[in-house]
C-alpha positions in Angstrom: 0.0 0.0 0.0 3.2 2.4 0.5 4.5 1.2 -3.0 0.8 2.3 -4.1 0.1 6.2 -2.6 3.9 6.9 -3.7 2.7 5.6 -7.1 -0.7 7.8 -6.7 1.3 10.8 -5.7 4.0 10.8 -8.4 2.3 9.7 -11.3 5.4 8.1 -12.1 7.2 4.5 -11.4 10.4 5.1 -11.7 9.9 8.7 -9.2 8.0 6.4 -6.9 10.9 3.9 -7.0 13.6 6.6 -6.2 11.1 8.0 -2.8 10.7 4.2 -1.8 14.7 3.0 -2.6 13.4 0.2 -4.7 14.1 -0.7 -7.9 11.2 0.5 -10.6 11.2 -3.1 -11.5 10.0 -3.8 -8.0 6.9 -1.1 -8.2 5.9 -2.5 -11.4 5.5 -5.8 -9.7 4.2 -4.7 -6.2 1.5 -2.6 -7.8 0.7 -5.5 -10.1 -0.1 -7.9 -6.9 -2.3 -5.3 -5.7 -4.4 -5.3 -8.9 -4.0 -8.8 -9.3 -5.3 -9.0 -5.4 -8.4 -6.5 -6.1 -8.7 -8.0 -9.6 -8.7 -4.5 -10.5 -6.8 -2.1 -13.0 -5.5 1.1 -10.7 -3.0 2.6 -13.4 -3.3 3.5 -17.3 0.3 2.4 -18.2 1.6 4.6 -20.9 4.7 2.9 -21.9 6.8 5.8 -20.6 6.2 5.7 -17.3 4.1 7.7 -16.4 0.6 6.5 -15.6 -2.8 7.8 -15.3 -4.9 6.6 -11.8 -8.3 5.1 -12.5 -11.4 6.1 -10.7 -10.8 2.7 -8.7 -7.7 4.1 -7.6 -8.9 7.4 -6.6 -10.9 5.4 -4.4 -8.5 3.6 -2.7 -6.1 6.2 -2.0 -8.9 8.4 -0.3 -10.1 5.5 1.8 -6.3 4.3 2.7 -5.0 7.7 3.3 -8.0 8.3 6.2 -7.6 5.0 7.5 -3.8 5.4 7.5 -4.3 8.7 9.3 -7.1 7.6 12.0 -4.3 4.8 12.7 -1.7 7.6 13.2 -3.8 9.2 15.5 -4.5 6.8 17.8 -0.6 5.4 17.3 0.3 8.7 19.0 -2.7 8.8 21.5 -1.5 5.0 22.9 1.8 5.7 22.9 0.9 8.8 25.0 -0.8 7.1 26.9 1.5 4.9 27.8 4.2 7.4 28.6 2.0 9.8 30.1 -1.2 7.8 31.7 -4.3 10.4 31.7 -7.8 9.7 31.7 -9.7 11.4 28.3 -12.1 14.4 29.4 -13.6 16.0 26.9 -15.8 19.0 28.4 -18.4 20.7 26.3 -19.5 24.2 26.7 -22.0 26.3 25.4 -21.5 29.2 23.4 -21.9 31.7 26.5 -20.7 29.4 29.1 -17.4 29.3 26.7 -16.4 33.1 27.3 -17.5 33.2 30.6 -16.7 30.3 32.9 -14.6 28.1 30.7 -11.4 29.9 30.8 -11.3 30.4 34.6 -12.8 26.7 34.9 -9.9 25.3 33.0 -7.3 27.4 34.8 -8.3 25.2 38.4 -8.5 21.8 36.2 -5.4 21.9 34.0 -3.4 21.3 36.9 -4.3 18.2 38.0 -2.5 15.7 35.5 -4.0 12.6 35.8 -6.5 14.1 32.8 -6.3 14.8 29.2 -8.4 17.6 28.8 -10.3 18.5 25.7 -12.3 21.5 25.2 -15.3 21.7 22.6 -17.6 24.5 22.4 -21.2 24.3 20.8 -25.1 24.9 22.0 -26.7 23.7 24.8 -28.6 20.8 22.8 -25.3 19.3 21.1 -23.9 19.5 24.5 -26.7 17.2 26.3 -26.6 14.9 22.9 -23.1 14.6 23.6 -23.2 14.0 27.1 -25.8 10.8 25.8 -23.7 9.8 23.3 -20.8 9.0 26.2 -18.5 11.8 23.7 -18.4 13.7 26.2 -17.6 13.7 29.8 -19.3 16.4 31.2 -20.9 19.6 30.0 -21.9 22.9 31.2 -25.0 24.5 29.5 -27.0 27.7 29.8 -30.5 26.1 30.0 -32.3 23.2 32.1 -32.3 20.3 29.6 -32.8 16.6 30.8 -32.8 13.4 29.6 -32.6 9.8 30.8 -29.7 9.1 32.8 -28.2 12.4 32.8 -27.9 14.2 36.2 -28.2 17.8 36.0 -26.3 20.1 38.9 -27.9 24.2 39.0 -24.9 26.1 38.8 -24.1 30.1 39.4 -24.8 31.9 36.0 -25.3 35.0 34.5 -27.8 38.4 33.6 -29.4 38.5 29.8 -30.1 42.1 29.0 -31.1 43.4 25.7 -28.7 44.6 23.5 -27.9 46.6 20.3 -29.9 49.3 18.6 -33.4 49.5 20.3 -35.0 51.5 17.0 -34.1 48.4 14.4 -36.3 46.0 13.2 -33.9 43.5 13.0 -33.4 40.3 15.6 -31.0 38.8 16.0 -31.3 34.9 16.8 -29.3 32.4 17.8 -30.3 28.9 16.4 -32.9 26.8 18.1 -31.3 24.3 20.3 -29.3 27.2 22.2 -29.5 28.6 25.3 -29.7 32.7 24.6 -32.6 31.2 21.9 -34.5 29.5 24.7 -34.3 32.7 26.9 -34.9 35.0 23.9 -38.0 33.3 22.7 -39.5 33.3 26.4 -38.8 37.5 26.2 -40.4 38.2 22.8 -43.2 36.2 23.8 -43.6 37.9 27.4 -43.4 41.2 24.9 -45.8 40.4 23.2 -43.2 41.0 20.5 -43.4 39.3 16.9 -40.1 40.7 14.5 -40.5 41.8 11.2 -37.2 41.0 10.6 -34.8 38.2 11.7 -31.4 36.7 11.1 -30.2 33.9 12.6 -26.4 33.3 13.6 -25.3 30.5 14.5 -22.1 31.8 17.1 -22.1 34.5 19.9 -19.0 36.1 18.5 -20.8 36.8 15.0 -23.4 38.6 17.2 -20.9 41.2 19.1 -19.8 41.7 15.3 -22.8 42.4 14.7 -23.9 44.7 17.2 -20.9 46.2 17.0 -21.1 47.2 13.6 -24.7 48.6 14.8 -27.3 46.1 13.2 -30.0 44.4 14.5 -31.1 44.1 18.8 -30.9 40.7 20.7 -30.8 39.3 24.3 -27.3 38.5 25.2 -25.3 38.0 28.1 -24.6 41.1 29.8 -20.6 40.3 30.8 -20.1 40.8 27.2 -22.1 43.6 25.5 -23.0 47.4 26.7 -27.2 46.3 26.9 -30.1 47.7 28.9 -31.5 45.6 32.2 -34.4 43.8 31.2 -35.4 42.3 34.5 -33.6 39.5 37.5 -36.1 37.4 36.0 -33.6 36.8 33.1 -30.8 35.9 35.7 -30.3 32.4 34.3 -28.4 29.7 35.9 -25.8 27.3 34.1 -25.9 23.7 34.7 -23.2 21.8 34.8 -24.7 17.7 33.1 -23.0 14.6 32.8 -24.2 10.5 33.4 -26.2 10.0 36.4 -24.1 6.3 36.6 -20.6 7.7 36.0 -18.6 4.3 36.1 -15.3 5.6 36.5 -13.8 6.7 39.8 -11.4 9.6 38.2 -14.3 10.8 36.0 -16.8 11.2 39.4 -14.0 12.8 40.7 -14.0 15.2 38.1 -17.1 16.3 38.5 -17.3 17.0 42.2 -13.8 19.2 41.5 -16.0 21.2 38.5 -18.9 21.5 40.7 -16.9 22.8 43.3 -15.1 25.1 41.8 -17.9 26.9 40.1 -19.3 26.9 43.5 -16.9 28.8 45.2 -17.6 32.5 45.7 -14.3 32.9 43.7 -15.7 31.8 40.8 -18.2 35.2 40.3 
């Protein structure tokens, strides 16, 4: 299969033969037992050399090259751990909880060595999907959300005020499944307020852009905007989910030192 991608790269035996240190003599017959193998033709042999891939081998080199990279991957990630022993904790964050917890949560985790961290930010819903899913160890979302064996822990959060320009017709939306969308829907309603106009965005930072620039109004988290109080009634909590059964010791751990830390008066 080495004899093969050099071949697919180079377009050329004899090239393929210098990169591998074999003689072209030995390509020609190593890519011949693959063919004869897949009783398949991968190369147009033009009698100089040079040959032309067939969709066949297009194929094959796409599918090898991912495999051969997924088994790199996890080459380096055993033989990590195996130097280094650490027990895989990926964390999810929401968008919001991202910017304002995340940093100052991962400042009191990273010391403790015994895990490999991992950081992936997204709404609240991917983050309880993940949670099910067992891709994720834990997660820390901006809205209740439950589901079956997923234990849910009310956290310390934040104050949602309205920002941007308070003339526009023009909302702006996060997409349905986050948090700010959850609490933004509940306002407009409680409003009585149905927009003329609305565009949806997908990430928190493309909002402040946004606003910045001076279009549209939104409700928004007010450690990271200049906004106008819209009531304590839109002082939501964060809640910090993961497996009601966690069956590993350093993962329960893990989550008594999260809750713990975003706990502590510190953390506000």
């Amino acid at each position: 299969m080495q004899t093969f991608m050099t071949v697919y790269e180079t377009r050329n035996f004899s090239v393929a033969a210098k990169q591998l240190f074999i003689s072209q003599p030995s390509v020609s017959v190593q890519i011949n037992r693959l063919e004869q193998t897949l009783d398949m033709t991968l190369f147009v042999r033009n009698g100089r050399r040079q040959v032309q891939p067939t969709p066949a081998a297009d194929q094959l080199y796409l599918a090898y090259k991912r495999l051969d990279e997924e088994w790199q991957q996890t080459f380096m990630a055993i033989k990590q751990l195996s130097e280094h022993p650490q027990m895989p904790a990926p964390i999810g964050f929401s968008q919001t909880t991202a910017v304002t917890v995340m940093p100052m949560l991962m400042q009191q985790l990273l010391p403790h060595s015994e895990y490999q961290f991992e950081v992936r930010t997204m709404n609240s819903e991917a983050v309880l999907n993940g949670i099910v899913s067992h891709e994720l160890a834990y997660g820390l979302i901006e809205k209740p959300m439950l589901a079956d064996a997923v234990r849910q822990t009310e956290l310390p959060g934040d104050q949602l005020v309205l920002a941007g320009d308070p003339t526009t017709d023009l909302w702006l939306l996060r997409e349905a499944g986050s948090g700010v969308r959850h609490y933004t829907d509940a306002y407009l309603r409680e409003q009585g307020i149905t927009p003329t106009h609305t565009l949806v965005v997908d990430t928190n930072q493309s909002i402040m852009g946004l606003l910045q620039a001076g279009i549209g109004e939104t409700i928004f988290a007010k450690a990271l905007v200049p906004s106008a109080e819209i009531g304590a009634k839109y002082h939501r909590h964060f809640y910090l989910i993961g497996l009601e059964q966690q069956p590993n010791t350093t993962l329960r751990r893990l989550r008594d030192l999260i809750e713990a830390t975003l706990k502590s008066p510190d953390s506000n």
